[in-house]
N, C-alpha and C positions, 0 to 999 in steps of 0.2 A: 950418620953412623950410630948405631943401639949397643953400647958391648950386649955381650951374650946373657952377662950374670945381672944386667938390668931386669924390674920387673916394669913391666911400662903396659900398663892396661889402657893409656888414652889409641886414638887413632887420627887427633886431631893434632899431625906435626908437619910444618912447614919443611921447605926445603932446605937441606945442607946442615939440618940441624945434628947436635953432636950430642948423646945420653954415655955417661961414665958407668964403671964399672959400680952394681950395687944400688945406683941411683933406684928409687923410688915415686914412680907418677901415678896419681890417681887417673880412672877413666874420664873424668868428663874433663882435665885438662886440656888448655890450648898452649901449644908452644909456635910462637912464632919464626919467620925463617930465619938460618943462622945461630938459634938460641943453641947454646955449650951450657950445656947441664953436668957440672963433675961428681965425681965420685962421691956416694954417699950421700946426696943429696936426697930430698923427702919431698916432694911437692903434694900437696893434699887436694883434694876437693872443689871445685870453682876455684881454681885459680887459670889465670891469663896472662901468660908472659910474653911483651914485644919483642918483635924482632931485633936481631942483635946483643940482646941480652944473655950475660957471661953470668952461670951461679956457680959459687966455689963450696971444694966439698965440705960436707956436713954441715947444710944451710937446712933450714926447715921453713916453706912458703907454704902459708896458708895453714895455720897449727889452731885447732879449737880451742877458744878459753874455758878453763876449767875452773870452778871455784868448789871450795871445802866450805864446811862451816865455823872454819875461823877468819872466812872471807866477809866483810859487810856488804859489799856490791856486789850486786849477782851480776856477772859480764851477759848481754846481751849484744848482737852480733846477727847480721847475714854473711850466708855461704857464700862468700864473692871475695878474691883479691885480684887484683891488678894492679901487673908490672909493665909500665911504657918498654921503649923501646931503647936500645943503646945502655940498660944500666948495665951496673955492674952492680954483683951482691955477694959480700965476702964472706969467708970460712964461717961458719958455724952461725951466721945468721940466723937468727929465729922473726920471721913474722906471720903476726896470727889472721885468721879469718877475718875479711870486712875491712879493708886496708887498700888504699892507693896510693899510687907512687905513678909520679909523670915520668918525662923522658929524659936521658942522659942525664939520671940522679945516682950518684954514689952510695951506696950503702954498705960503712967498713965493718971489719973482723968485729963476729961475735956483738956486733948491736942488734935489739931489741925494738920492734914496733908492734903496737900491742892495737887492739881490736878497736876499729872507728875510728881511725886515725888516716888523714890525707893529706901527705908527704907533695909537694910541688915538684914540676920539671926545674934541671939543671940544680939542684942543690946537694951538701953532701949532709950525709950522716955519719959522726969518725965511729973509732973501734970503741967499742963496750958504750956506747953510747944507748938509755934507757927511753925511748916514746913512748909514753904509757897512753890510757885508752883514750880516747878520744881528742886527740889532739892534729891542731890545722897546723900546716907549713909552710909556705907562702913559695912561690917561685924563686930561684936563684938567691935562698936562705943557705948556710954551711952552720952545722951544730957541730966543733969538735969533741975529740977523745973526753968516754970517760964524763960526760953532762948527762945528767938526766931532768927530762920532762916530766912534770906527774900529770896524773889524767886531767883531763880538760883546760891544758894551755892552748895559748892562739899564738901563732908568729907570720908575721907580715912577710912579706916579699924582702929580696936585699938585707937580709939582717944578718948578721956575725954572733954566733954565740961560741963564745971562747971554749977551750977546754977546763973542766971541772966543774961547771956551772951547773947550782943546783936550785932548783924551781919546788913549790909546796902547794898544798891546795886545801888544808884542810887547817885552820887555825884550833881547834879543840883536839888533833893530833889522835882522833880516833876516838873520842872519849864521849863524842856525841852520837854515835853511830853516825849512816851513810846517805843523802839524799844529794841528789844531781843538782836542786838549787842551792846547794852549801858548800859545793865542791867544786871550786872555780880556783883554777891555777891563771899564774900571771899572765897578761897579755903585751907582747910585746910586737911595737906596730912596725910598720914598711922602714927599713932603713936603720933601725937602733940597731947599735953596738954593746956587747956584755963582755967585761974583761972575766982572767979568767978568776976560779973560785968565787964568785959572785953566788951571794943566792937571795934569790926573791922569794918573798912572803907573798903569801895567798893572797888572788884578787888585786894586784897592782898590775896598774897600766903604766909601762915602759912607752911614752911619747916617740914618735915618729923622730930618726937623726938622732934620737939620743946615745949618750955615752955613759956607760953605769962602767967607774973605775974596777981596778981588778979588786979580788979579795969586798965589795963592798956586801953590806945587808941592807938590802931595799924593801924599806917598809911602806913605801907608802908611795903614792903616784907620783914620776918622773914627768915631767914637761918636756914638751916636744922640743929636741936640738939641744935641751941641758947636758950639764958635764956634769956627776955627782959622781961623788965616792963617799968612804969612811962606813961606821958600823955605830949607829945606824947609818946609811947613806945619806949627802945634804949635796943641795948643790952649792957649788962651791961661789963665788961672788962675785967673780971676775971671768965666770963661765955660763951667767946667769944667759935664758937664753933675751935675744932682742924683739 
């Protein structure tokens, strides 16, 4: 079913599919069968959404990056997103061109995934949560409420990142200008845990099963299965790992 005040210039929709009133599809879109597209929604350009997938209104899929010249990275990007099948994607979502997302992934109220960025099946993404560009997400990862990624982190498979959790990638805070080999956000391997308000500093490897306490600052490499906290982060002595 199309309401009527839809503009939907694609031709490529599956069956049983549902477009909301106002909704907006570009033509070369593919909607799979069953997709519920609500009200108000934007879908742009090469985008491809799985079957089964629910978009809530005032979600924007497939959004071109745009930079000014008080930007130092010029975003680069292809006209391609892909959404698997069975997600869901809440209110006011924005994600941009050049973006994948596997199947039966969550993506909550008003988060953010930004260009070159490839989100795994079964994980979630909570509400106002930030992906910036180019970041990897490992299968059956969950990032809650309110965390933000900066461009170029890595997360493994299994991993927990709590709510508030905040990630860097640029130690000169902008002062050096912008290059792709200096701009490395934390990587965080198969299985760690991030409690919440944590925030990691540029270029730190989060070891596979580790535990980074809540509130901690992690400056510098975690060992696989350690417990650390504190500000700076340490691992603690009786949590060392064996």
């Amino acid at each position: 079913m199309i309401h009527p005040s839809a503009i939907v210039e694609t031709t490529r929709i599956g069956r049983g599919v549902t477009i909301g009133p106002f909704a907006v599809i570009a033509a070369d879109v593919e909607l799979g069968d069953g997709v519920v597209v609500h009200p108000h929604v934007v879908i742009g350009r090469g985008v491809v959404i799985g079957a089964g997938t629910e978009i809530y209104p005032g979600a924007y899929i497939g959004k071109e990056p745009r930079a000014t010249s008080a930007i130092a990275r010029a975003p680069t990007f292809e006209r391609r997103t892909a959404i698997g099948a069975n997600c869901s994607i809440g209110p006011h979502v924005v994600i941009y061109c050049d973006v994948l997302i596997g199947d039966d992934t969550l993506v909550g109220d008003a988060a953010s995934i930004r260009e070159q960025s490839r989100i795994g099946a079964h994980c979630v993404v909570g509400r106002h949560v930030t992906i910036n560009y180019h970041c990897i997400v490992g299968d059956h990862t969950k990032i809650m409420d309110h965390s933000w990624m900066a461009g170029n982190v890595e997360i493994g498979e299994g991993c927990f990142i709590s709510g508030g959790v905040l990630t860097s990638n640029d130690n000169a805070m902008g002062r050096a200008g912008y290059t792709d080999a200096q701009m490395l956000g934390p990587r965080i391997e198969d299985g760690a845990v991030i409690g919440i308000g944590a925030a990691l500093l540029p270029g730190v490897r989060i070891g596979a099963g580790a535990v980074v306490g809540a509130g901690a600052v992690v400056t510098k490499d975690v060992p696989a299965e350690a417990r650390i906290m504190g500000q700076p982060a340490r691992v603690r002595p009786d949590q060392a790992p064996r």
